[in-house]
C-alpha positions as CSV (number, residue, x, y, z in Angstrom):
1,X,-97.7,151.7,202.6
2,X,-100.3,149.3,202.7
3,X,-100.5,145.9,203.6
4,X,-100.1,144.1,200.4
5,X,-97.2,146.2,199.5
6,X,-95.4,145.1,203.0
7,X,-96.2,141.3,201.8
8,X,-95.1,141.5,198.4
9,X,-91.5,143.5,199.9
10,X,-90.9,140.5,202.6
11,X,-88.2,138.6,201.8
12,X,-89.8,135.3,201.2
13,X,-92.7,137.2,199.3
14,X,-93.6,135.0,196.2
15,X,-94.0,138.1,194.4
16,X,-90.2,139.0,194.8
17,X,-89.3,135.8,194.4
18,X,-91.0,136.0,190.6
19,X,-89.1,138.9,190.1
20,X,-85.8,137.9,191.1
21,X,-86.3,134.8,189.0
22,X,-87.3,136.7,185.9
23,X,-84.5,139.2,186.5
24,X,-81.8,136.4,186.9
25,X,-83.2,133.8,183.2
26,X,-83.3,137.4,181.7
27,X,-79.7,137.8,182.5
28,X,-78.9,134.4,181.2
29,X,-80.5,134.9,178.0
30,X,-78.3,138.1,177.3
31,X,-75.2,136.0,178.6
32,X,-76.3,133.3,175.8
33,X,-77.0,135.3,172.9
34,X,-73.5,137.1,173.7
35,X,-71.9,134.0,173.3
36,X,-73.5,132.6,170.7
37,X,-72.1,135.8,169.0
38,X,-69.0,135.2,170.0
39,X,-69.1,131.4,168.1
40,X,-70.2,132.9,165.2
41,X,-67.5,135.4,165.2
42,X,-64.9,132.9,165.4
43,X,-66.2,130.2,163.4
44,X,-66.6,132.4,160.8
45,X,-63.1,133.8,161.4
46,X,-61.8,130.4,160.7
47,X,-63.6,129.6,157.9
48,X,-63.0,132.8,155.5
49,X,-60.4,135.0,157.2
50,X,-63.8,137.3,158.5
51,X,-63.8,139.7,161.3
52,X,-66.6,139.8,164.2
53,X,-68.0,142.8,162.4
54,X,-68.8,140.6,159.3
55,X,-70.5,138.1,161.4
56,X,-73.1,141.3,162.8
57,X,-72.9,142.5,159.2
58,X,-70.8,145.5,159.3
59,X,-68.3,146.3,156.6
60,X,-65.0,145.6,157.1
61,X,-61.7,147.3,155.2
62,X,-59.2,146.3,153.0
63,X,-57.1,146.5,156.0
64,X,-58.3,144.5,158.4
65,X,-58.6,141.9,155.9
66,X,-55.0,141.8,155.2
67,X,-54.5,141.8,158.4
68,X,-56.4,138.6,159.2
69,X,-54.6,137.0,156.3
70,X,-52.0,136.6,158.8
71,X,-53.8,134.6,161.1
72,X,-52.9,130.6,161.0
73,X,-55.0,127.8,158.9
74,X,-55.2,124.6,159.6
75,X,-55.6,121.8,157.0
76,X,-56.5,118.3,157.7
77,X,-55.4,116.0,154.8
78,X,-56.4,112.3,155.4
79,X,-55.4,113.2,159.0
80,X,-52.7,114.7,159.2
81,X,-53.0,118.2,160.1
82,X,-50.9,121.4,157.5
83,X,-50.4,124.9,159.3
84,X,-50.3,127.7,157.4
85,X,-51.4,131.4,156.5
86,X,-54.6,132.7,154.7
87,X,-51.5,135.0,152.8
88,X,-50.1,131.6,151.3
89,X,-53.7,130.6,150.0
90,X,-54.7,134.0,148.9
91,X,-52.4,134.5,146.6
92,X,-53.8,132.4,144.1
93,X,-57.2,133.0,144.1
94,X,-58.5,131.4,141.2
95,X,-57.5,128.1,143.2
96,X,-59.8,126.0,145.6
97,X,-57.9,126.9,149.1
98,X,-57.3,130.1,147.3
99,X,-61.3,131.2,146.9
100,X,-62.8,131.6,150.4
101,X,-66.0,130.7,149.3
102,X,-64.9,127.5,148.0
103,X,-62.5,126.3,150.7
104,X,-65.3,127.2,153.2
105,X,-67.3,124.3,152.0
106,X,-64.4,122.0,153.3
107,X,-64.6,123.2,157.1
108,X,-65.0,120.9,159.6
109,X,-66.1,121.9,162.9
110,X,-64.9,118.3,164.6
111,X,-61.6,119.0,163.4
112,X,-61.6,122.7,163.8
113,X,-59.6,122.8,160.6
114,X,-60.1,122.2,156.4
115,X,-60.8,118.4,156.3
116,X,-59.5,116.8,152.9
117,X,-59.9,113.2,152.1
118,X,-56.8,113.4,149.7
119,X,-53.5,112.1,148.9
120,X,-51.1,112.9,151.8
121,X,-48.0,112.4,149.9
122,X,-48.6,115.1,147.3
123,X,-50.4,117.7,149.6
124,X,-46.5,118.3,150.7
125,X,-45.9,119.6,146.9
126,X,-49.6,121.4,146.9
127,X,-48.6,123.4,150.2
128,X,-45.1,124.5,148.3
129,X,-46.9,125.7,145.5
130,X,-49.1,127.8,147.7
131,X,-46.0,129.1,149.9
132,X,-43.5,129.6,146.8
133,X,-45.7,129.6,143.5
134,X,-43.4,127.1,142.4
135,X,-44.3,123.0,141.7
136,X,-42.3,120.2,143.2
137,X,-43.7,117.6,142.5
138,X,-42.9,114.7,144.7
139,X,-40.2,111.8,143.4
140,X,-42.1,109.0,144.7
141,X,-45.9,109.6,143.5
142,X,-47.4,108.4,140.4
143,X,-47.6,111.6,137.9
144,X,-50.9,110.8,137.2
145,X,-52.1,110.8,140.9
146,X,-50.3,114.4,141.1
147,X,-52.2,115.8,138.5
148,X,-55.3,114.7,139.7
149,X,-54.6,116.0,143.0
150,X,-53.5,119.7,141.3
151,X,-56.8,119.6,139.0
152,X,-58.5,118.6,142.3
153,X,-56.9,122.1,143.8
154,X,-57.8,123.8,140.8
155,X,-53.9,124.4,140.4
156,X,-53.6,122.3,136.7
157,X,-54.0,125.7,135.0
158,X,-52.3,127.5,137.2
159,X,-48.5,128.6,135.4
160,X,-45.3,129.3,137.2
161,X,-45.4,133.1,135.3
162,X,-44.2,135.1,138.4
163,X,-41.3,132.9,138.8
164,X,-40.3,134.1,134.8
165,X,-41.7,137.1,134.2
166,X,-40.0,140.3,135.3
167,X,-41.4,143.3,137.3
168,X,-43.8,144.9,135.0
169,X,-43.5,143.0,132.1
170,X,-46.5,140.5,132.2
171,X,-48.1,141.5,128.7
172,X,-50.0,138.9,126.9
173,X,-47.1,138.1,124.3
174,X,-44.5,137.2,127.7
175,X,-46.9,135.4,128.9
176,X,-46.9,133.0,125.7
177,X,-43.6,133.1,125.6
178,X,-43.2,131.9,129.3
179,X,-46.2,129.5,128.9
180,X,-44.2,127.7,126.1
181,X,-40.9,127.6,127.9
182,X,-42.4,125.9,131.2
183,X,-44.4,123.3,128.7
184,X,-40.7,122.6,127.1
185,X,-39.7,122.2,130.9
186,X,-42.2,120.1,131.8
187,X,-41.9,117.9,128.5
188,X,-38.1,117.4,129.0
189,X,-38.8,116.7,132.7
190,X,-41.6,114.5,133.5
191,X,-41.4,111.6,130.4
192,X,-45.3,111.5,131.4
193,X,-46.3,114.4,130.3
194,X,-47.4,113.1,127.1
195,X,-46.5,110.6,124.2
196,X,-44.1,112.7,122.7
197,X,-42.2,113.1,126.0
198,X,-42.3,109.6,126.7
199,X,-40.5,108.7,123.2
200,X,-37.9,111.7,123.4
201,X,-36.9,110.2,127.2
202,X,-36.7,106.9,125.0
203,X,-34.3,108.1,122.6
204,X,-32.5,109.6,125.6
205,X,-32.0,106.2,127.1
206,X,-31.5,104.9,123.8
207,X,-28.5,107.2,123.3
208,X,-26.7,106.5,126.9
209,X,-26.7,103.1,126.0
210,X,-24.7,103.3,122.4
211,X,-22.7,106.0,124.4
212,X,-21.6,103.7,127.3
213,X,-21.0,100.9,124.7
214,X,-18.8,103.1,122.1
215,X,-16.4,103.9,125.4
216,X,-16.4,100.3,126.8
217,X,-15.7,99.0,122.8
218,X,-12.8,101.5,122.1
219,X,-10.9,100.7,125.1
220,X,-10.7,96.7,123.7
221,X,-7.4,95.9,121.3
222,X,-9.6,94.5,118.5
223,X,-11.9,97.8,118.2
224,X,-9.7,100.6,119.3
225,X,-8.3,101.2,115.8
226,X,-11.7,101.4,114.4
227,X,-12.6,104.4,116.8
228,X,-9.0,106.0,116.4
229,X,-7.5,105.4,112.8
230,X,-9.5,107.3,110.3
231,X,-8.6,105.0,107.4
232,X,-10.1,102.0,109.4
233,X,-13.1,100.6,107.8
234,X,-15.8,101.7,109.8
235,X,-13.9,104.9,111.4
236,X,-16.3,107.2,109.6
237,X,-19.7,105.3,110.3
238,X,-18.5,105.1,114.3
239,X,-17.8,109.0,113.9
240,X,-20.6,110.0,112.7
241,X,-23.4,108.3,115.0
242,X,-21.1,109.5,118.1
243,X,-21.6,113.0,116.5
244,X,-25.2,112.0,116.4
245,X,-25.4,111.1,120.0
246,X,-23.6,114.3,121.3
247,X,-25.9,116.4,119.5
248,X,-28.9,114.8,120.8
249,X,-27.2,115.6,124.3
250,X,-26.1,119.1,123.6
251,X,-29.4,120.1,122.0
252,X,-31.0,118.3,125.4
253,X,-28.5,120.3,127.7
254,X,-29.3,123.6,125.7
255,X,-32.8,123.6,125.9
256,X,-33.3,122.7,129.4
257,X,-30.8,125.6,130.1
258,X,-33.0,127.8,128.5
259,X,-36.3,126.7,130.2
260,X,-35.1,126.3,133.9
261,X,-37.6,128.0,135.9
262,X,-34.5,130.1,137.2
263,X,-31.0,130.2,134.9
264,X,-29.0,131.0,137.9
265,X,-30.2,127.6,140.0
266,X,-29.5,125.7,136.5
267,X,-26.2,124.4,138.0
268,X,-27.1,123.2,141.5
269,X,-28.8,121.1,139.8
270,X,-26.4,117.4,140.4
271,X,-27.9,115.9,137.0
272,X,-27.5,118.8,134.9
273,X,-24.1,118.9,135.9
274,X,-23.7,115.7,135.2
275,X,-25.5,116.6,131.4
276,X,-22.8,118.8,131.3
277,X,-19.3,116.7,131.9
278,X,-20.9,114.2,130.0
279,X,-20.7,116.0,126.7
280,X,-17.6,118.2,127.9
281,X,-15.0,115.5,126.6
282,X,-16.5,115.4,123.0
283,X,-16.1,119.2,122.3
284,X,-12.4,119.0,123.7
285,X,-11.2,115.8,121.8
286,X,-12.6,117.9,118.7
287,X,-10.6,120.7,119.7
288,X,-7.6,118.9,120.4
289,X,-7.5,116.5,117.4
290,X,-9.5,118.0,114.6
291,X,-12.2,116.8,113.2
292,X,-11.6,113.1,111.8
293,X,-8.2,112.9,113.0
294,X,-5.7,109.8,113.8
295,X,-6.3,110.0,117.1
296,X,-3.9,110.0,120.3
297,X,-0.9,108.2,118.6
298,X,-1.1,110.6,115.7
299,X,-1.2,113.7,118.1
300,X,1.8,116.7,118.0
301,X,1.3,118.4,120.8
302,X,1.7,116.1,124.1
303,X,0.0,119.1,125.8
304,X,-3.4,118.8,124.2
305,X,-2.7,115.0,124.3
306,X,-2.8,115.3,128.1
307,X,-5.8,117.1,128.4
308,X,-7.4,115.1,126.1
309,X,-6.8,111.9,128.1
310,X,-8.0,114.0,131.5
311,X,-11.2,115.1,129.9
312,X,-12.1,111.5,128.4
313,X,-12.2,109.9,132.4
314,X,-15.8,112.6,132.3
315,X,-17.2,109.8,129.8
316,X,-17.7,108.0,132.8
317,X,-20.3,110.1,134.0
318,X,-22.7,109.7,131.2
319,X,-23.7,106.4,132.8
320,X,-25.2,108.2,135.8
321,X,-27.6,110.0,133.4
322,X,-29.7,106.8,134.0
323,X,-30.2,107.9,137.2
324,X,-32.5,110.9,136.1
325,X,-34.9,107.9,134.7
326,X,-35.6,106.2,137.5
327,X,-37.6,106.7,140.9
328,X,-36.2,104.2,142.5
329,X,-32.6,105.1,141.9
330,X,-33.4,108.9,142.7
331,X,-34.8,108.2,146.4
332,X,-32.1,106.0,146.6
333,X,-30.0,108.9,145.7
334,X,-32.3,111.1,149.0
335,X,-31.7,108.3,151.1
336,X,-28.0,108.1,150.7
337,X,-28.2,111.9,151.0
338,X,-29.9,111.8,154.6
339,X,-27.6,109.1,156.0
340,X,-24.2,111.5,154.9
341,X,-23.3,111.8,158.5
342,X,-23.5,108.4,159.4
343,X,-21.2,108.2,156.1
344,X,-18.9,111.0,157.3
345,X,-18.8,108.9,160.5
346,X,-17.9,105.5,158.9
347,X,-14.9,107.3,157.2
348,X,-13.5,109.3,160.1
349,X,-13.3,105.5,162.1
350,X,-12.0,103.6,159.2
351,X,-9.3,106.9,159.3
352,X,-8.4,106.5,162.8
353,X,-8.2,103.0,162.3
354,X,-6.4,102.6,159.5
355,X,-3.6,104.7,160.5
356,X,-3.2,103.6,164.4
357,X,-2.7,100.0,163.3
358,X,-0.4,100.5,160.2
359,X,1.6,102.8,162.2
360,X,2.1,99.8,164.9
361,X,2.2,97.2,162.2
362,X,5.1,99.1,160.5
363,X,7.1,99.1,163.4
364,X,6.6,95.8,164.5
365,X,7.3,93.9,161.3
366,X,9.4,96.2,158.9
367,X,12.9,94.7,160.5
368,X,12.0,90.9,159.5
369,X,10.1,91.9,156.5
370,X,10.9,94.3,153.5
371,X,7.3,94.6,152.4
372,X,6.2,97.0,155.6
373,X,8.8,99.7,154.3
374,X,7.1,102.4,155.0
375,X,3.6,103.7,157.1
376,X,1.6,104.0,153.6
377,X,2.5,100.1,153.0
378,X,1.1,99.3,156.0
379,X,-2.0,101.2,156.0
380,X,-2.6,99.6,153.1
381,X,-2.5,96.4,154.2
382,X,-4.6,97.1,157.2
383,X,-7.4,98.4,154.7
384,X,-7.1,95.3,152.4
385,X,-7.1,93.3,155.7
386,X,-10.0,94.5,157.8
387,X,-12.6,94.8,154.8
388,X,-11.7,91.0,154.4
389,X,-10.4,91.2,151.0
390,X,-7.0,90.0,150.9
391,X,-4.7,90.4,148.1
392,X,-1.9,88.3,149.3
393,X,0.4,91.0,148.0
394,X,2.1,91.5,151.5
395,X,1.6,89.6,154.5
396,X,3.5,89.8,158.1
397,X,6.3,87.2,158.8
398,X,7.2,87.3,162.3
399,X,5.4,85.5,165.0
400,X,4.7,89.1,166.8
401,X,3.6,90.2,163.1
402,X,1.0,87.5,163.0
403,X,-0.7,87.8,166.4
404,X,-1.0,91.2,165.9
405,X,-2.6,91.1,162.1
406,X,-5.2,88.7,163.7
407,X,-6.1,90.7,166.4
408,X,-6.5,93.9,163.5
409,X,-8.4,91.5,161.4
410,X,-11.0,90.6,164.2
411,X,-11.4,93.7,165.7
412,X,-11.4,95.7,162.2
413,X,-14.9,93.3,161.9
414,X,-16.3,94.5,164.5
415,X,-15.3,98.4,164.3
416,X,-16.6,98.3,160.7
417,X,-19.9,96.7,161.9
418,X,-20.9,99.2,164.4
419,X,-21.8,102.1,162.1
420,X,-22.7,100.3,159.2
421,X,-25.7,99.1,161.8
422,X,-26.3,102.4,161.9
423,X,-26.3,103.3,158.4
424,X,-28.1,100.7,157.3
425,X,-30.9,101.1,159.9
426,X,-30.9,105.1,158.6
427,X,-31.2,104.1,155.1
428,X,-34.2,101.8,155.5
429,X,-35.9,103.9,157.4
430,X,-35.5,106.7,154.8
431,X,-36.0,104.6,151.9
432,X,-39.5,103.1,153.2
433,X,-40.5,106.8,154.0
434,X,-39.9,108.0,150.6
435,X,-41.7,105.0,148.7
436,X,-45.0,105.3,151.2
């Protein structure tokens, strides 16, 4: 070996110091490159559902791309972050977060996520339409913001058909058919939809109005005859617009029973329901009476005239039909809906109460005074006491009688208080929710 060898093989040889310096940046450029394919890999993994082998440009299956589908997606909308599957947004592929190539123009590698500058509030209803293929559109958003924000998603021509259409029945004449029926849907539901809508949801209003008057006006002395007697002067003309009326209702009630998205969820629906009770009591009295007939004086059979007189309290509800034209009334609706067990609690207290203090009232005062017969009297004047309304009907006597209903009326104050604190505190909180 000669001499410059041995020089170049000492330890502190420049020579091997080169090499173990090229050696060792070699090594760190093979340990960059590998992770710069790794980022690539999972960036674009993110972005379109792709595998690492689409990233080095290999082909990959039909079943490793269902099998990615799985994988979680996040979407940021105005900040607030949505989780859920590429599955959900495949499905619909002729939509924007349906298309991979268009929802990867929306990825945001801040955010590590889909970043959307769009309307919070109604990107609840997008997502449901994505995870059920059924719209829901939200109760407190302006119609025409929604369908801005489904043309926006590229979900404005997308239809509800798998929701109607059978199991291998989607020819082009069903699909018509089912196009027309969730147009009709939409036109009896959303009084937006168009001009026409507007005005039928006009006539509807129209129509509970007369209807609420005609049963407020028959009840009074000076009218009743008119409704009831068929020789009365205007008998006939009342007749025949409340036969107007209940057809516009029944024809209403009919077709939205034959374009509900699903027949079998028709009646958990509250309103249609309600549709239905309201015109139950027409069909009934016509049944019992006859067309044109006397009316309840004039009536044979005390049976029918029973059932008659039950089935006429359901005009009642034709007044809550409002209800199904107005926002504000229907999240006041949700909001009473989300604050039911503080309701359930209310009641269970006011039970307790109401019964504990009777029961003592009625023993303490029903020897001096004959109004506190029984438990029920008292109980009753416990509830007419401690909600401060005070008939004056019945009233303790005795000194012992007296201390005692003061101390029920102050603490029934307070008891009541307590929850409705609660309640109300629930209640505001839902009801500013819903209108943001």
């Amino acid at each position: 070996m000669s001499m410059l060898q041995q020089a170049c093989m000492h330890p502190r040889s420049p020579c091997l110091s080169r090499a173990r310096y090229n050696a060792e940046m070699h090594e760190a450029d093979l340990l960059a490159e590998e992770l710069e394919d790794l980022e690539e890999q999972n960036h674009s993994s993110k972005k379109g559902g792709k595998t690492s082998r689409q990233a080095k440009g290999t082909t990959v299956t039909e079943e490793d791309e269902v099998t990615n589908d799985d994988d979680l997606v996040t979407i940021n909308v105005s900040g607030t972050n949505f989780v859920t599957t590429y599955t959900s947004l495949n499905q619909f592929p002729a939509t924007l977060l349906g298309n991979p190539e268009r929802r990867n123009k929306y990825w945001s590698d801040k955010l590590d996520a889909f970043y959307f500058n769009k309307h919070r509030p109604c990107f609840d209803s997008i997502l449901h339409y994505y995870q059920t293929g059924k719209e829901a559109p939200p109760l407190n958003v302006d119609p025409d913001v929604y369908a801005k924000e489904k043309e926006f998603f590229g979900i404005k021509k997308e239809r509800e058909l798998a929701v109607y259409i059978p199991d291998g029945d989607s020819t082009s004449g069903v699909d018509c058919i089912q196009s027309c029926r969730m147009k009709i849907h939409n036109f009896l539901q959303d009084p937006r939809s168009s001009k026409v809508a507007a005005v039928w949801h006009g006539f509807d209003i129209a129509f509970i109005c007369v209807s609420i008057a005609f049963l407020i006006f028959e009840s009074e002395p000076k009218f009743k005859q008119q409704f009831t007697d068929k020789n009365a002067t205007y008998f006939w003309y009342l007749f025949i617009v409340n036969c107007v009326i209940m057809g516009f209702f029944t024809f209403d009630f009919t077709i939205r029973l034959l374009t509900w998205p699903r027949p079998i969820d028709f009646w958990k629906n509250f309103f249609n329901v309600l549709d239905f009770l309201s015109i139950l009591p027409f069909y009934v009295g016509l049944m019992a009476n006859g067309v044109g007939n006397g009316g309840e004086d004039s009536m044979d059979n005390k049976q029918a005239y029973v059932v008659l007189r039950v089935c006429r309290i359901f005009r009642i509800v034709r007044i809550f039909k409002f209800i199904r034209h107005s926002r504000d009334l229907l999240i006041i609706m949700k909001a009473v809906s989300n604050a039911k067990r503080e309701l359930i609690l209310l009641v269970c207290l006011l039970f307790i109460f109401v019964i504990t203090f009777g029961s003592i009232m009625y023993y303490i005062e029903s020897a001096y005074n004959k109004d506190f017969d029984s438990i029920m009297q008292s109980c009753w004047w416990v509830i007419v006491t401690i909600t401060t309304v005070g008939y004056g009907d019945m009233y303790p006597q005795s000194a012992g009688g007296k201390l005692f209903g003061g101390f029920v009326l102050t603490l029934g104050i307070v008891f009541l208080a307590l929850p409705m604190t609660i309640i109300v505190s629930k209640f505001s909180f839902v009801y500013e929710r819903e209108k943001m």
